[in-house]
C-alpha positions in Angstrom: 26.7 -35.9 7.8 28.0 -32.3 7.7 30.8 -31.6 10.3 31.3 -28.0 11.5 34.6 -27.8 12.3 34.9 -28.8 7.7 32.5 -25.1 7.2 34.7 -22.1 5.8 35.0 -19.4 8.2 31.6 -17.8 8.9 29.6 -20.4 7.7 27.3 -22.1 9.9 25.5 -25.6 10.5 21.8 -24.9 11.0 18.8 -25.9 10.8 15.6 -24.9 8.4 13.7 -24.8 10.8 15.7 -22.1 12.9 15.6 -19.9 10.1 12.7 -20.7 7.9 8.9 -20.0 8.8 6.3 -21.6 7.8 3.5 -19.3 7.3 0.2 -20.8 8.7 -2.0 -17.3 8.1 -5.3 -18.1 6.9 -7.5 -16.1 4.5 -11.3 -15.5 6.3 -14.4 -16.1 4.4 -15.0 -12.4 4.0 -11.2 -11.6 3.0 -11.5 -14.5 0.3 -13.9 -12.4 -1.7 -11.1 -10.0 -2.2 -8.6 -12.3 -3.5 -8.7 -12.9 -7.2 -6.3 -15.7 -7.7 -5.4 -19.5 -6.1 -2.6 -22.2 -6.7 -2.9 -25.4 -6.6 -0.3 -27.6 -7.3 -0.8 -28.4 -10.8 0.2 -24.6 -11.4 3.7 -25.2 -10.3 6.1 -26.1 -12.9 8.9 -28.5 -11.1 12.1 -27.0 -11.4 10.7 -23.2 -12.5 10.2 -20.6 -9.8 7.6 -18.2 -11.5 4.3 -19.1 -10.9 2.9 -18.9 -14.7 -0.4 -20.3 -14.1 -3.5 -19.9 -11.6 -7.1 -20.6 -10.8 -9.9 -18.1 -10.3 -10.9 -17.8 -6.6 -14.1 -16.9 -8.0 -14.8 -20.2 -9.8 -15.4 -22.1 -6.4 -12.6 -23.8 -4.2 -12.3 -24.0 -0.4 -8.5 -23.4 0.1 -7.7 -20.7 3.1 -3.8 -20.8 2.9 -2.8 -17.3 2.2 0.4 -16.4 0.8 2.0 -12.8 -0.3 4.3 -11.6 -2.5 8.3 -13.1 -1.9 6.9 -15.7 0.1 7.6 -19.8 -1.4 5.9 -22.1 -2.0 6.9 -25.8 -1.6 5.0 -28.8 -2.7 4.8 -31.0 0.5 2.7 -34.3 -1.6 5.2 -36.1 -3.8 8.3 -33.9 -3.3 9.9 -35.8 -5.9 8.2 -33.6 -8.5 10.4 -30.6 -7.4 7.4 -27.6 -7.2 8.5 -25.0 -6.0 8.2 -21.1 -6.4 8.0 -17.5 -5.3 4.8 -16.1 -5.6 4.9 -12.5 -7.0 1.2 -11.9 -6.0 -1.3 -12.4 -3.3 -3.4 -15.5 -3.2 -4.3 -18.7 -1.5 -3.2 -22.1 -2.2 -3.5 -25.6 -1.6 -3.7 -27.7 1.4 -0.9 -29.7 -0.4 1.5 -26.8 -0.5 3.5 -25.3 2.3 4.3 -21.6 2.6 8.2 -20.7 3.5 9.6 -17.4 4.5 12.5 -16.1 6.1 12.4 -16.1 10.2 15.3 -13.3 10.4 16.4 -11.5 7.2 19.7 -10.6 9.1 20.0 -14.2 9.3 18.7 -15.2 5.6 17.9 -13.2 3.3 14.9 -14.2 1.8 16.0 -14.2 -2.0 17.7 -17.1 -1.3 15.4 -19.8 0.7 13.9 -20.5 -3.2 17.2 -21.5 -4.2 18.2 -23.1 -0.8 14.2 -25.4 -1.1 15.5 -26.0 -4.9 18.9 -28.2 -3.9 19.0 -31.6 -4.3 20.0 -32.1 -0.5 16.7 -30.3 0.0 14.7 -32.4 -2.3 16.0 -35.7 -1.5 15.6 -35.2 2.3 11.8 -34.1 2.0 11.5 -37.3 -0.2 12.8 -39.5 2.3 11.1 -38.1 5.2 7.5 -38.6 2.9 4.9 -40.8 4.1 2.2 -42.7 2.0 1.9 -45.0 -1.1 -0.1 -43.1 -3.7 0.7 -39.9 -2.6 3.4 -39.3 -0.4 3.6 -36.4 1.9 6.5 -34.5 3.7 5.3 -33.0 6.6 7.4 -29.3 8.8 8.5 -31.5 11.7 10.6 -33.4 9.8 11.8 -30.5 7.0 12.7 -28.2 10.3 15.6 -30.9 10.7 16.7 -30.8 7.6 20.9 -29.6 8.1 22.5 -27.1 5.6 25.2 -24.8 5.8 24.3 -21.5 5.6 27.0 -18.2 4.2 27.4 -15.5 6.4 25.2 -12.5 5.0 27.5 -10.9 2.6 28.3 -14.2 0.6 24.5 -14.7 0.6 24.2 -11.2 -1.3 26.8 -12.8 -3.3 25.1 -16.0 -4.1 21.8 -14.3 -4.9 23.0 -11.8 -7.1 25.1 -14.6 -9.3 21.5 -17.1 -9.0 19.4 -14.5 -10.0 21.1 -13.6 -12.9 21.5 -17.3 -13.7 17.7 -17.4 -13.1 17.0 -14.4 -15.6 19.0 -15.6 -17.8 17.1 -18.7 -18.2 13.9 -16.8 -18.4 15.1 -15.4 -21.4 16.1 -18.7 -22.6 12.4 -20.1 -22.2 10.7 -17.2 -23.8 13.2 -17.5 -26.8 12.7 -20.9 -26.4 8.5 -20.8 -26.3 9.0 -18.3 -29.2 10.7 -20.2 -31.5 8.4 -23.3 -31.3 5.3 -20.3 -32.3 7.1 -20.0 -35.3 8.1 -23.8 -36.1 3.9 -23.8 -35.9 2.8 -20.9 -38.1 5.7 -22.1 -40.2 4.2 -25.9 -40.4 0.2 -24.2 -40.2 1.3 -21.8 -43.6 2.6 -24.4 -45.5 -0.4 -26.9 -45.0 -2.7 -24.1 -45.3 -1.3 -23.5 -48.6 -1.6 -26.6 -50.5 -5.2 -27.5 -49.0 -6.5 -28.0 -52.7 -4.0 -31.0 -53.1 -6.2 -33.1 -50.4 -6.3 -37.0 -50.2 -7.2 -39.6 -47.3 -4.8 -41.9 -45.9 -7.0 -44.5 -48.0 -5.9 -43.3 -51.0 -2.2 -43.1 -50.1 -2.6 -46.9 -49.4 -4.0 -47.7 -52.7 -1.4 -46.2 -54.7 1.1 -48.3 -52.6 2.4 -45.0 -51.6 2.3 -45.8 -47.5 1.6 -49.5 -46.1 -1.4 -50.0 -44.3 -0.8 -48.4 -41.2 -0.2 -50.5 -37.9 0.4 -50.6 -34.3 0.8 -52.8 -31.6 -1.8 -54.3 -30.6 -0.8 -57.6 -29.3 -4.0 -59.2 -27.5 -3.2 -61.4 -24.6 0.1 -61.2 -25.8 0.9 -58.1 -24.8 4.5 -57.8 -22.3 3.5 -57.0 -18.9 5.6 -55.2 -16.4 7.7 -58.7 -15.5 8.9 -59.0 -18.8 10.2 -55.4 -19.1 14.5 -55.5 -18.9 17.2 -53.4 -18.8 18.7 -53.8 -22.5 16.8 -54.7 -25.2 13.7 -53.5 -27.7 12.4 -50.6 -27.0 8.8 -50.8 -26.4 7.4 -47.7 -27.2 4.0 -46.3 -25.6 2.4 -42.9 -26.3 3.5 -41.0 -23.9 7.3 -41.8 -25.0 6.5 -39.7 -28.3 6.8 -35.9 -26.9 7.0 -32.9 -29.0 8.8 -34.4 -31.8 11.4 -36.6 -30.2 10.9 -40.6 -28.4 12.6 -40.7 -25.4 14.2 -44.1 -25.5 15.5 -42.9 -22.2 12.9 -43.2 -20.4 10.5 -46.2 -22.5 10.7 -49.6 -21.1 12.8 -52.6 -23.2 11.4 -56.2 -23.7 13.7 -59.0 -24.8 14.2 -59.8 -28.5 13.0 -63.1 -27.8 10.0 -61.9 -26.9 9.5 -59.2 -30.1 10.2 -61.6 -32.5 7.1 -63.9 -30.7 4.9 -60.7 -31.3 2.9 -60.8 -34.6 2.3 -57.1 -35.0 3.7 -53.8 -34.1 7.3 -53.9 -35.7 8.4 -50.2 -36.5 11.4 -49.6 -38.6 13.6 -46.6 -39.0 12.4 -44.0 -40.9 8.8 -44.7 -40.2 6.7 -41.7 -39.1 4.7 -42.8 -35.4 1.2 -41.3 -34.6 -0.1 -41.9 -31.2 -4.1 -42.5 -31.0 -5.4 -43.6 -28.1 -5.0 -41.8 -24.5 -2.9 -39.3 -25.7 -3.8 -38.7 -28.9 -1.8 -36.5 -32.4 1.9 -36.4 -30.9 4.6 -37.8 -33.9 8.1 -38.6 -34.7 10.4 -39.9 -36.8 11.7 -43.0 -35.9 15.8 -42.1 -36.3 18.8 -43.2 -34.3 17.5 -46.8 -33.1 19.9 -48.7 -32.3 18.0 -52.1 -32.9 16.7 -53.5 -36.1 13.3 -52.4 -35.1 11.2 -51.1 -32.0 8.5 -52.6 -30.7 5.0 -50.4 -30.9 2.5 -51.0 -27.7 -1.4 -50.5 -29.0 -1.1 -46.3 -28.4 1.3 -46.1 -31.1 0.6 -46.0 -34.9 3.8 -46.4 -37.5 3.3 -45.1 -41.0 5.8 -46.5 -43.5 6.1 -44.6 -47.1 6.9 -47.4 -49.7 7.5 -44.7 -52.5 9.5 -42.0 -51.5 9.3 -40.2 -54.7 5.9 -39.6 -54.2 5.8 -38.8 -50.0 8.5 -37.7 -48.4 8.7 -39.1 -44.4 9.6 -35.6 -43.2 6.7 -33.8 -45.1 4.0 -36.3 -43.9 5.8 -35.6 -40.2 5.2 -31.8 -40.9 1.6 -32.7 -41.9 1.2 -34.4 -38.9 2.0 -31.7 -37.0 -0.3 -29.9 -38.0 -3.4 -27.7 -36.8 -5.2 -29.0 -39.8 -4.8 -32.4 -39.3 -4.6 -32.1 -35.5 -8.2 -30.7 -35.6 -9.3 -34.0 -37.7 -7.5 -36.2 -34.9 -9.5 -34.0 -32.4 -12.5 -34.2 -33.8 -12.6 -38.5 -34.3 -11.3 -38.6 -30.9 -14.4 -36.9 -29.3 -16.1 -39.5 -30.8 -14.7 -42.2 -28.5 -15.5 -42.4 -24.5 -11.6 -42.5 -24.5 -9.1 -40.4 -26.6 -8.8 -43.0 -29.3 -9.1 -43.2 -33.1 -8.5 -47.1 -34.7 -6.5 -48.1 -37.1 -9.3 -48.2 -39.7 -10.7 -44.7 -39.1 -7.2 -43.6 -39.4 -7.6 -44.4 -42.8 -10.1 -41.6 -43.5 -8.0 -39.1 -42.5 -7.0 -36.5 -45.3 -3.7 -34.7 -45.8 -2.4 -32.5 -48.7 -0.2 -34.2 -50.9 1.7 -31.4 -52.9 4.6 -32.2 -55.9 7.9 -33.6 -54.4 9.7 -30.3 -55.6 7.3 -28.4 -52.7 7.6 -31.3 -50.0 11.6 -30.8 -50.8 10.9 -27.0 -49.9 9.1 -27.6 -47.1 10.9 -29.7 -45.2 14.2 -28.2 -46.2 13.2 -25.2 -44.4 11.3 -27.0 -41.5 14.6 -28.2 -40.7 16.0 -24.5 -40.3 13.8 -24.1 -37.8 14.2 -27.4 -36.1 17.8 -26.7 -35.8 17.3 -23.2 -34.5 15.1 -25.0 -31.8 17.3 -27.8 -31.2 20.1 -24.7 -30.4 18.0 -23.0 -27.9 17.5 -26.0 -26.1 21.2 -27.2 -26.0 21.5 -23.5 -24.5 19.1 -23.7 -21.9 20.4 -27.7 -20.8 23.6 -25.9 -20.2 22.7 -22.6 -18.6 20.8 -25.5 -16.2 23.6 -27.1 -15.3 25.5 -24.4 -14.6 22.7 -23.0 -12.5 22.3 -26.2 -10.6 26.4 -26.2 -9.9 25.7 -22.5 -8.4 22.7 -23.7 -6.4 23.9 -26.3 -4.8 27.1 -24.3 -3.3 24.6 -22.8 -0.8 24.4 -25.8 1.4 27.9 -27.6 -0.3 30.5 -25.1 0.4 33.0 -26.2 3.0 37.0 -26.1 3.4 
């Protein structure tokens, strides 16, 4: 609870409500023919302010919530996702998002209610004032309550000017960022493209006792439910813990070691190279920095395990993996399916080039230039974050 009388001199205790609108102007049925663009809230990146995607109005949909340029937009259903953003053009959104804008710009300035709806005070009080099970919704009655201190207007101009440069400066961080990963794939697309006549299937690879059979974890009735997960232990790695490269053992659940070892399939080691197949379908990784003697792989997860080194290097088959060559293959046996999903055994009719270890050596030497570069960019943009969150969250923070 914030006291007043612990507020620096000229700031005050208010509430949103007192100095936030929320805009309920609705688009007619003959204005809507003049609006080209709607948001819904799948187009709202959590935590990024720019509206970077949008529907066609002309495409069909039935939402009348107008918004204008400046105006924000908050995600009122499952808050804890974070949308919210300034729109920069005139459209209409969904029922699902409110529209905010400043109720006296002498008062706030309306640069800074983005930054003021992107706090964590902000965030965690519409969460806790959300209703519903399966999709939680905040509602205005209870967000006009919401308490924050508010700077008197100069030290707003203050605070805006230092946010938005934060905020430019990781827009520029993003693009360099979205850049870089363009190259890392016309990088990965030349090099496969290049030795194309060197093609063999996974079958082959097999054979010649190059790779073991590939496996997953497919563990039948067996299989750990959400009672057996705990805090420390194996990780138990689905599909969606393999991401652009990287697992994120931070976030995967653990099952005991008592219960791996009971498991009969599904033991990946380090080093191995992981395929997801079924739901989500061609993301990879190395397996690297486990801190167990294995990880335990659920039935979305494929390892492949190179048993002659001289022949396959793990980090060249990665690159392979990656792809638009073999990605199309994966995309193509997957269509086949009524799920995203390609078995172990068709797996094994999958082709890849398979080049002399002097080009893999080349390959991946310089694949790993770029990975760092990429690995750089984001360490800079994780700590232009944080400093832009410190800055953020000053605006309703700042007291004697």
């Amino acid at each position: 609870m914030i006291q007043a009388d612990t507020l620096k001199p000229g700031w005050k205790l208010v509430k949103f409500g007192d100095v936030v609108r929320l805009s309920k102007e609705r688009a007619a049925k003959s204005e809507i023919e003049s609006i080209e663009r709607y948001v819904g809230l799948e187009h709202i990146d959590p935590e990024d302010l720019r509206i970077r995607r949008w529907g066609l109005v002309a495409e069909g949909i039935t939402f009348t919530s107008k918004f204008k340029p400046g105006q924000v937009l908050f995600g009122k259903r499952r808050a804890y996702q974070r949308k919210v953003a300034v729109a920069d053009f005139e459209g209409v959104c969904s029922g699902d998002i409110y529209v905010f804008e400043s109720a006296n710009q002498k008062v706030l300035l309306p640069e800074l209610l983005p930054f003021i709806c992107q706090t964590d005070r902000f965030f965690e009080y519409a969460v806790g004032t959300s209703a519903g099970s399966l999709s939680p919704r905040t509602n205005w009655t209870s967000l006009a309550k919401f308490e924050f201190v508010l700077p008197p207007p100069e030290k707003q101009e203050k605070l805006v000017t230092v946010l938005i440069s934060a905020s430019k400066s990781l827009e520029t961080l993003y693009q360099l960022h979205h850049s870089s990963k363009i190259l890392l794939q016309s990088y990965i697309d030349f090099q496969i493209n290049e030795q194309l006549v060197n093609i063999v299937k996974i079958q082959q690879l097999i054979d010649q006792n190059i790779i073991a059979p590939p496996q997953d974890g497919n563990h039948g009735e067996k299989h750990p439910k959400g009672k057996d997960f705990v805090e420390i232990g194996i990780p138990f790695l689905m599909a969606s813990d393999v991401v652009d490269g990287k697992i994120n053992f931070n976030e995967c659940k653990y099952i005991s070691e008592e219960l791996a070892l009971s498991l009969r399939i599904g033991f990946a080691k380090a080093g191995d190279v992981l395929l997801t197949h079924k739901g989500t379908v061609g993301e990879t990784a190395i397996l690297n920095g486990i801190k167990t003697e294995f990880v335990m792989l659920t039935p979305q997860v494929t390892y492949y395990r190179i048993q002659k080194e001289e022949r396959l290097l793990p980090k060249y088959l990665y690159l392979v993996f990656r792809s638009s060559f073999f990605q199309r293959q994966l995309a193509s046996y997957s269509r086949q399916s009524t799920r995203a999903y390609i078995g172990i055994q068709r797996q094994r009719e999958l082709q890849i080039p398979l080049p002399p270890l002097s080009i893999q050596e080349v390959a991946v030497e310089k694949l790993e230039q770029l990975e760092h570069i990429l690995s750089s960019v984001s360490k800079r943009i994780d700590k232009t974050q944080a400093i832009f969150s410190y800055l953020r969250e000053l605006i309703t923070k700042n007291k004697r």
